[in-house]
ZAMARKOL-747237 format. One record per residue (C-alpha): residue number from 1; residue in one letter; x, y, z. Coordinates in steps of 0.05 Angstrom, whole numbers, plus 5000, padded with zeros to 4 digits. Example, Ala and Ser with C-alpha at 12.3 -4.5 7.8 and 13.67 -1.06 7.14 Angstrom:
# residues 2
REC   i aa   px   py   pz
REC   1  A 5246 4910 5156
REC   2  S 5273 4979 5143
END
This chain:
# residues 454
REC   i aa   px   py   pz
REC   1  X 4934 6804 8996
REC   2  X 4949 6853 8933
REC   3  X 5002 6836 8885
REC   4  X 5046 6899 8923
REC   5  X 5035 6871 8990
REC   6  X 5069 6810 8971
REC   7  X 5127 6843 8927
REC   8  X 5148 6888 8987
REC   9  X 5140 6820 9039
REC  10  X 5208 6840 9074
REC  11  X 5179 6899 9099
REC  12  X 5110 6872 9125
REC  13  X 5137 6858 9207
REC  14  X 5089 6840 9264
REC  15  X 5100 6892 9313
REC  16  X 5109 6841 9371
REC  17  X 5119 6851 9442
REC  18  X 5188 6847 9451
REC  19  X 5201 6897 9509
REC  20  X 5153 6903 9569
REC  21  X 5100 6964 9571
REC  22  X 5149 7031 9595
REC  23  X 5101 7048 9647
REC  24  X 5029 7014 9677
REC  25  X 4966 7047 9661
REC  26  X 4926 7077 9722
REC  27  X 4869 7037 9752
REC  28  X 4827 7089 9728
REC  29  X 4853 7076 9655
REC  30  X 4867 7147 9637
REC  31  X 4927 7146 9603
REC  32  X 4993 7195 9611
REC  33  X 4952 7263 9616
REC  34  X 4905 7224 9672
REC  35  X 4949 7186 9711
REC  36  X 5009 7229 9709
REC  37  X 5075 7203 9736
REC  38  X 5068 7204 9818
REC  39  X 4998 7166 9806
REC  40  X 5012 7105 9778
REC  41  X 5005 7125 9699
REC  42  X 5041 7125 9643
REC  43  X 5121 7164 9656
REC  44  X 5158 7162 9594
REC  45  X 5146 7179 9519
REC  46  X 5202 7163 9473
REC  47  X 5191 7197 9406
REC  48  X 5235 7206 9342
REC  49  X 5235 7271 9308
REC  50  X 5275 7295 9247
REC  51  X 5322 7355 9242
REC  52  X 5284 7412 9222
REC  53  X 5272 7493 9229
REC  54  X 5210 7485 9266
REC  55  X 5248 7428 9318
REC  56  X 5265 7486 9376
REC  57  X 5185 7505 9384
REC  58  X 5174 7424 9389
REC  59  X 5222 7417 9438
REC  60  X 5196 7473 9476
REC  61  X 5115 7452 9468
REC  62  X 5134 7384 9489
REC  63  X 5166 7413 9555
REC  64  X 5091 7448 9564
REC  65  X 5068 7376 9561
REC  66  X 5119 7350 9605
REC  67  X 5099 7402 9653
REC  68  X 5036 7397 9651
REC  69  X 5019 7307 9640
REC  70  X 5074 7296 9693
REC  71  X 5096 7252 9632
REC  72  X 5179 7255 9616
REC  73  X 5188 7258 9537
REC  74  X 5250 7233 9499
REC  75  X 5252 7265 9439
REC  76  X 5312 7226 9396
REC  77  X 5328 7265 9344
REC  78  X 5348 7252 9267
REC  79  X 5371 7274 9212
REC  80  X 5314 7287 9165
REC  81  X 5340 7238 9114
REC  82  X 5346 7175 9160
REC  83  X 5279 7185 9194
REC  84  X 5249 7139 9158
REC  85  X 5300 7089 9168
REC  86  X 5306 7095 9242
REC  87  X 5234 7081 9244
REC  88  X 5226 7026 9206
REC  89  X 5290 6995 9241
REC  90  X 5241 6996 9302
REC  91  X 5185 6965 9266
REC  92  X 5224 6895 9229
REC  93  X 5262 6884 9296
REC  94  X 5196 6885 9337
REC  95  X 5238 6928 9396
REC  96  X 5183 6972 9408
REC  97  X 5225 7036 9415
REC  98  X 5186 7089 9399
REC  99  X 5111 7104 9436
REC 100  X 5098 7151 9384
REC 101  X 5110 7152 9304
REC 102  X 5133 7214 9270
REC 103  X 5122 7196 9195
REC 104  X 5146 7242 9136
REC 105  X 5084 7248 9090
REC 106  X 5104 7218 9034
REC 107  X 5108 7147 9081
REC 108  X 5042 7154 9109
REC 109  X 5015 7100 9063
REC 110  X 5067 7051 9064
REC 111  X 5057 7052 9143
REC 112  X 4982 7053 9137
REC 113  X 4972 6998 9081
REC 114  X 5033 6954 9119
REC 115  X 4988 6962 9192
REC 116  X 5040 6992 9219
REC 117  X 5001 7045 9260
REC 118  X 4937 7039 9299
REC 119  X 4874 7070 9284
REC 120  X 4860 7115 9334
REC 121  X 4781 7085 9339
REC 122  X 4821 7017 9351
REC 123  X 4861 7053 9417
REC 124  X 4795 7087 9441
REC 125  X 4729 7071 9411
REC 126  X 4699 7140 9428
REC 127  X 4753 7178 9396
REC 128  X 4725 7227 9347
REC 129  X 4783 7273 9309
REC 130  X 4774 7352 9320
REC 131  X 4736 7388 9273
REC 132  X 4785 7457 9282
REC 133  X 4843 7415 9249
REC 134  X 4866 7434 9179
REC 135  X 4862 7374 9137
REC 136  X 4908 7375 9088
REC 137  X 4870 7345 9033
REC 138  X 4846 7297 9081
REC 139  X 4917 7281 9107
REC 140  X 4889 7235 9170
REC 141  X 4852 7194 9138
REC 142  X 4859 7134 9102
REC 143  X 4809 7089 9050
REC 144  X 4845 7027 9049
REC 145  X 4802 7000 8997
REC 146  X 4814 7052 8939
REC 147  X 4889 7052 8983
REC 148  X 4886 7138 8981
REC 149  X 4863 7188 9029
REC 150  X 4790 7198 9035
REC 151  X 4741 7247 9070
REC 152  X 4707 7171 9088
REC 153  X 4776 7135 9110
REC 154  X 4797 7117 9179
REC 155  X 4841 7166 9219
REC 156  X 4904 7146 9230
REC 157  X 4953 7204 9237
REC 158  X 4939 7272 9267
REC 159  X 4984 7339 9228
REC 160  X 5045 7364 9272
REC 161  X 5066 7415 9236
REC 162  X 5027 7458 9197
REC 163  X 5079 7468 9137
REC 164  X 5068 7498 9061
REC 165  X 5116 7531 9018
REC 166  X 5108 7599 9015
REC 167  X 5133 7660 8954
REC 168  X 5188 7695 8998
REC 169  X 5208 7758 8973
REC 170  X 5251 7827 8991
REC 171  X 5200 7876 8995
REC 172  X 5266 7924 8997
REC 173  X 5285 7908 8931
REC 174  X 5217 7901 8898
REC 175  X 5199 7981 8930
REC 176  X 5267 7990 8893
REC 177  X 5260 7961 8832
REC 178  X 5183 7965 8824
REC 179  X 5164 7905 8831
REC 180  X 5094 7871 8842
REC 181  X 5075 7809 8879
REC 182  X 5078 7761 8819
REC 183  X 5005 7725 8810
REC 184  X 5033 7676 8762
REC 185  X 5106 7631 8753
REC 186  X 5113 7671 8689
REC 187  X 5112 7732 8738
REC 188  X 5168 7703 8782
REC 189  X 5212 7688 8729
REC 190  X 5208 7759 8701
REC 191  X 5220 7790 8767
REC 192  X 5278 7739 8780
REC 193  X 5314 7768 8720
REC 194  X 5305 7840 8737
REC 195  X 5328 7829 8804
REC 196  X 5399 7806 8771
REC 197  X 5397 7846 8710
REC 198  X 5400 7905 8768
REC 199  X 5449 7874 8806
REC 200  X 5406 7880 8863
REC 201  X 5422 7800 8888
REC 202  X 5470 7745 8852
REC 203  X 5402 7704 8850
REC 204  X 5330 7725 8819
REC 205  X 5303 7656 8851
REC 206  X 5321 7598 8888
REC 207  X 5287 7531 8907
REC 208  X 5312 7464 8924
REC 209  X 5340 7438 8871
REC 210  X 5386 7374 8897
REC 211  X 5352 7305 8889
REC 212  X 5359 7264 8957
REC 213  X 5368 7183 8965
REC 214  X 5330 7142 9020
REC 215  X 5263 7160 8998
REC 216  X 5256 7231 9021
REC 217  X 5242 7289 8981
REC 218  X 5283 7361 8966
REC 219  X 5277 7368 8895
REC 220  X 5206 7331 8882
REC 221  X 5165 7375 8944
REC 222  X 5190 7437 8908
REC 223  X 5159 7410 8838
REC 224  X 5094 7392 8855
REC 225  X 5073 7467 8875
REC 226  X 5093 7469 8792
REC 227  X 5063 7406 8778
REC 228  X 4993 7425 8803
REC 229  X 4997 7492 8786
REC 230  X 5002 7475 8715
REC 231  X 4937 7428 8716
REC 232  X 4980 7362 8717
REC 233  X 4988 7309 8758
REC 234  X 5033 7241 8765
REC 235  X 4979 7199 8749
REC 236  X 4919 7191 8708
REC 237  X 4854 7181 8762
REC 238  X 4889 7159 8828
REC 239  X 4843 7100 8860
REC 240  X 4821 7069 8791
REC 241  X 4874 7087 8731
REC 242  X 4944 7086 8755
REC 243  X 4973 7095 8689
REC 244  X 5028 7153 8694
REC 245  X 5013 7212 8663
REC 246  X 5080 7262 8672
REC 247  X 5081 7263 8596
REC 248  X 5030 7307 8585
REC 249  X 5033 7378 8558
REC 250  X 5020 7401 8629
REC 251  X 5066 7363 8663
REC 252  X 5126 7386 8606
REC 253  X 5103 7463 8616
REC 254  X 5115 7441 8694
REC 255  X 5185 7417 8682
REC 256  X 5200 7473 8631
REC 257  X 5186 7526 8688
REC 258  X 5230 7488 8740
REC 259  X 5285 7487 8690
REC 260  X 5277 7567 8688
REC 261  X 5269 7569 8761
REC 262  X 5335 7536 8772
REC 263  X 5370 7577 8720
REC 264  X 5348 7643 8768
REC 265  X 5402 7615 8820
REC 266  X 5457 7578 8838
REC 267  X 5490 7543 8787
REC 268  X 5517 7477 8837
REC 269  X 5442 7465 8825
REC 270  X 5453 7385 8855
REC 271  X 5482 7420 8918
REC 272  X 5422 7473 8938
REC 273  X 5378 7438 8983
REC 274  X 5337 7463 9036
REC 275  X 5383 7508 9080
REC 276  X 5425 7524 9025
REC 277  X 5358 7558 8996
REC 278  X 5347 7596 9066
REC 279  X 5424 7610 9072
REC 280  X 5417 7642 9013
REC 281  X 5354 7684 9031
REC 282  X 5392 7699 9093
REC 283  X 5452 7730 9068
REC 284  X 5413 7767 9022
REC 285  X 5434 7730 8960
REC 286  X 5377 7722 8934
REC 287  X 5316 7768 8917
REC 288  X 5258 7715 8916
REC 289  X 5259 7630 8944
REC 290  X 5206 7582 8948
REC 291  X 5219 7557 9028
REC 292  X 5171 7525 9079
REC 293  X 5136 7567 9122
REC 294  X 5167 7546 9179
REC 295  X 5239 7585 9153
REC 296  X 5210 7645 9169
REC 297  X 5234 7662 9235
REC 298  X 5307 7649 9213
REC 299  X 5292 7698 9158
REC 300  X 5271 7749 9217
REC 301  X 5329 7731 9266
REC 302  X 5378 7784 9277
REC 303  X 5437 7735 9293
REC 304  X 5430 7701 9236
REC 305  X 5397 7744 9177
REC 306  X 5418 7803 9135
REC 307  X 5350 7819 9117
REC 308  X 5307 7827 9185
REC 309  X 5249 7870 9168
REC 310  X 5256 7866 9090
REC 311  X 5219 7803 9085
REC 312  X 5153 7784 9046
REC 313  X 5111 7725 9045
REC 314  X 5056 7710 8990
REC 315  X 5018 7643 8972
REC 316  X 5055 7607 8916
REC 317  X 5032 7636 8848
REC 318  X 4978 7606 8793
REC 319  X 4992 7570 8738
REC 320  X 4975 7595 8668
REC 321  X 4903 7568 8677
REC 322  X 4886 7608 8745
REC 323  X 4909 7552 8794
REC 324  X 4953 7555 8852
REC 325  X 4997 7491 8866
REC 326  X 5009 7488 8938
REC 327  X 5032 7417 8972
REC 328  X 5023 7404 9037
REC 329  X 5088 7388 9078
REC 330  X 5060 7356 9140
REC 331  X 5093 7312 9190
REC 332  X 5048 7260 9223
REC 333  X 5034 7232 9288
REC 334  X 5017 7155 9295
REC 335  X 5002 7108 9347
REC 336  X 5062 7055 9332
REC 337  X 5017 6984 9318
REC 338  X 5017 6927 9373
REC 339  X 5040 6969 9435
REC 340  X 5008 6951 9496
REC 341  X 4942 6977 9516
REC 342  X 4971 7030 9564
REC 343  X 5029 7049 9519
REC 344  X 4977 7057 9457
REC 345  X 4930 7094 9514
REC 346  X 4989 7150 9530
REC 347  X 5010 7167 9467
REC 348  X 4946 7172 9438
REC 349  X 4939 7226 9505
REC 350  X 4997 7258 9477
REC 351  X 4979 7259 9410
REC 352  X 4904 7291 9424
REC 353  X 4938 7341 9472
REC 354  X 4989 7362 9417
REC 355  X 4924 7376 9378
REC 356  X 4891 7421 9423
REC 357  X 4880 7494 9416
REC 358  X 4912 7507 9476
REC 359  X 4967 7479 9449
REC 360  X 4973 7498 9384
REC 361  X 4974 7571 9407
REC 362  X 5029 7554 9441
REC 363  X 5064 7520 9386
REC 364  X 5046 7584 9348
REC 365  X 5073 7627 9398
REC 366  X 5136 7595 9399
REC 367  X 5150 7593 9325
REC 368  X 5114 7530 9302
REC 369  X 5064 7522 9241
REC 370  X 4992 7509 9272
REC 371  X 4956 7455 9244
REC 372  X 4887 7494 9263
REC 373  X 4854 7551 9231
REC 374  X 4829 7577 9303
REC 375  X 4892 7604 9335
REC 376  X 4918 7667 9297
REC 377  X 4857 7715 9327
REC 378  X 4883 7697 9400
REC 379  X 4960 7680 9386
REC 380  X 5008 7724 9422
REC 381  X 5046 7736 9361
REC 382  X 5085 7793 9334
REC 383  X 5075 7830 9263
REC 384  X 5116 7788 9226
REC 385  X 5104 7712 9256
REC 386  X 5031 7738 9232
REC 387  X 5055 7755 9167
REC 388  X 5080 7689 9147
REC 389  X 5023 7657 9181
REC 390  X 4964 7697 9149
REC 391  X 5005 7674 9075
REC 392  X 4999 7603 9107
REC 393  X 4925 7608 9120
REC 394  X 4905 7638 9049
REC 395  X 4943 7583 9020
REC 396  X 4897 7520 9056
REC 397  X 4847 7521 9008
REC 398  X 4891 7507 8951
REC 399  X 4928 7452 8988
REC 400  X 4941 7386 8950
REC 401  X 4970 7326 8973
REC 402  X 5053 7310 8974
REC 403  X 5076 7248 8946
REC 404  X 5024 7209 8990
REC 405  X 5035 7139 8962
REC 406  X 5048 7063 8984
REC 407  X 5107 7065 8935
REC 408  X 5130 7130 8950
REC 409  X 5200 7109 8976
REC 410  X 5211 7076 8905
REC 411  X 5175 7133 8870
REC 412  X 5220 7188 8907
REC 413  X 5283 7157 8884
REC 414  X 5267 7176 8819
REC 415  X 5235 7229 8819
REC 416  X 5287 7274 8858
REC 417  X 5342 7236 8807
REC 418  X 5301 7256 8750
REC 419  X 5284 7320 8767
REC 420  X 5353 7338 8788
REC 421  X 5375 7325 8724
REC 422  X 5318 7376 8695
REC 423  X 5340 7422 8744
REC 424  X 5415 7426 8718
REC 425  X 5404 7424 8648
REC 426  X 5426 7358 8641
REC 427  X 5369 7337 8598
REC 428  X 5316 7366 8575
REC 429  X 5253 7368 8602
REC 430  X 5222 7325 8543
REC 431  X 5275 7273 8563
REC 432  X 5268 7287 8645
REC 433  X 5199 7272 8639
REC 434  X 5202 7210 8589
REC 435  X 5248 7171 8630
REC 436  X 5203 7183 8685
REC 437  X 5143 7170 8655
REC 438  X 5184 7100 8645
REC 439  X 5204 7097 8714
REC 440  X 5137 7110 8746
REC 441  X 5103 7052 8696
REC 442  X 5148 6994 8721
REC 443  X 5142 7020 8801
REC 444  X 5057 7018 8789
REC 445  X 5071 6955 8763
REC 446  X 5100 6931 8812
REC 447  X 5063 6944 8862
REC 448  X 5006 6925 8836
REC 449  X 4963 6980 8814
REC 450  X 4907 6973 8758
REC 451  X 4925 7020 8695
REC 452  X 4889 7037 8630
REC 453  X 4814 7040 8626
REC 454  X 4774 6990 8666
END
């Protein structure tokens, strides 16, 4: 047992049976989709599943599935900072709630190394992941000897949602003012302060810029796009040197630019998190914002937006060096460890329907992010959905990982108070970036993690 797994003990439960199996499995063994309700298989799903723009075309797929498996589905829905929390309650009590994990990326690891989900080749021997699936720098998978995500790992999780940040921009205002799609942060910046020096919007940008608690992230997803962008990274090799490395030149030029970012908009920077940023896009406050991809369609809603039909979408700029930092933002779904054999059967039913292409043009088609590349050419979507969507796919290939860690709960909570504090002016980013390098050194140490050269 590693040095971590023995430090974070209190969280290590035995998922136990502690309630009986919701449903019995068909004689046939086929799960929820075979069985179906009337026949003998699996009836009920209960699920958790955060607040969140793309929640209304989940709810609606899942009533496709309902339809269709003969399965009921309770979704039970959170808050997205208590997710975490809500699930893990499940897990140390051993109640055996929930048939189905949603995980927030950054916990993936933490439920992986802990056994807390079940590898799907565990639940059915033959299962073999689908090759259309976007991988997310190899999001599903999991190497638990190097503990990161590897082509060669395990799956574990499959993607819900299909989220990146995207550039959003008024194409009014940049016909108006002249404007070009900016190719590089140095580029957004300058546009940002032509768009106020004209008065054309109170704000040239905005991003999330408030620091959250409970291990989730605001502030730290909308650095890394800056982070990697900029050629840095948190730490010096990940899977042999764990040393922190948010010292470097890179990583300064990184916090510099989110310090010039935040200047572009509000200043209550500790109070703009995610739909303050799209409230301000839809008021039309703001000429440019850094928002998932899956804000879109309340940037194209007439009930709710002033700026229907004046909206652009553009994969996040390059760093100074050529590269584009784009995290991925994906939600996972996991096969809770220790279920009974028909209850791990069902939802992984659930889960591999979810991933279908049938499905995912579905999801598409009612306002989701896919998680495949194969849907757009037969999606029944209008110009705009595509818009977004075509931004999304030319921003894949760039995708790099969130913070995808064991310790990310502890790494989070200082990250989004450090950055915050870059964000506002509060320090500078020489300072921001020292006390984190401090911060991230004792949390590796912690856990457990080999640093310096070997």
């Amino acid at each position: 047992m590693t040095t971590y797994r023995k430090a974070r003990a209190w969280t290590t439960v035995a998922v136990i049976g502690l309630t009986a199996s919701l449903a019995a499995c068909s004689s046939g063994g086929t799960g929820a989709l075979g069985g179906g309700g009337e026949e003998g298989g699996a009836t009920k799903l209960v699920i958790p599943v955060n607040e969140s723009p793309w929640l209304d075309a989940y709810k609606a797929l899942v009533a496709q599935y309902e339809e269709e498996s003969g399965v009921d589905v309770e979704l039970r829905v959170f808050p997205y900072d208590e997710m975490r929390t809500q699930v893990l309650n499940d897990i140390q009590s051993g109640t055996q709630i929930y048939d189905v994990f949603q995980i927030d990326e950054p916990n993936l690891h933490e439920f992986f190394i802990n056994g807390w989900v079940a590898p799907f080749s565990e639940i059915d021997s033959s299962f073999e992941e689908d090759p259309g699936l976007n991988q997310y720098a190899d999001f599903t998978r999991w190497d638990a000897d190097a503990r990161v995500s590897s082509p060669d790992g395990e799956v574990m999780v499959q993607p819900l949602n299909g989220n990146v940040q995207l550039l959003t921009y008024r194409t009014d205002l940049y016909e108006h003012l002249g404007l070009d799609v900016p190719e590089t942060w140095d580029d957004v910046v300058a546009n940002g302060q032509v768009i106020q020096d004209a008065g054309a919007a109170n704000y040239g940008y905005v991003l999330r810029t408030q620091g959250s608690t409970g291990g989730s992230a605001q502030i730290t997803y909308d650095f890394l796009p800056l982070l990697y962008a900029f050629d840095a990274s948190w730490f010096t090799d990940e899977g042999t040197d764990w040393t922190p490395a948010v010292t470097s030149p890179e990583a300064i030029q990184a916090a510099t630019m989110l310090r010039q970012l935040a200047e572009l908009g509000p200043a209550e920077t500790t109070t703009i998190g995610q739909a303050q940023a799209i409230g301000a896009m839809q008021a039309g406050e703001s000429g440019q914002a850094q928002l998932v991809a899956a804000a879109a369609p309340q940037l194209e809603s007439e009930a709710d937006s002033n700026i229907v039909g004046k909206v652009g979408f553009a994969e996040l700029p390059a760093g100074p060096g050529g590269t584009h930092g784009v995290a991925s933002g994906v939600w996972a779904l996991g096969v809770p460890a220790g279920l009974p054999d028909e209850r791990s059967q069902a939802a992984l039913d659930y889960i591999e329907w979810m991933m279908s292409k049938d499905a995912q043009v579905a999801f598409t088609e009612l306002g989701g992010i896919p998680t495949r590349s194969d849907v757009l050419d037969v999606a029944d979507i209008d110009d705009s959905t595509r818009a977004y969507l075509e931004a999304v796919q030319s921003s894949l290939g760039d995708v790099r990982p969130h913070v995808r860690y064991a310790f990310s709960a502890e790494m989070l909570t200082v990250t989004e108070q450090r950055l915050s504090q870059i964000a506002a002016g509060s320090v500078t980013p020489e300072e921001g970036m020292a006390g984190l390098q401090e911060d991230l050194t004792a949390i590796v140490e912690e856990a457990g993690y080999p640093m310096g050269a070997s």
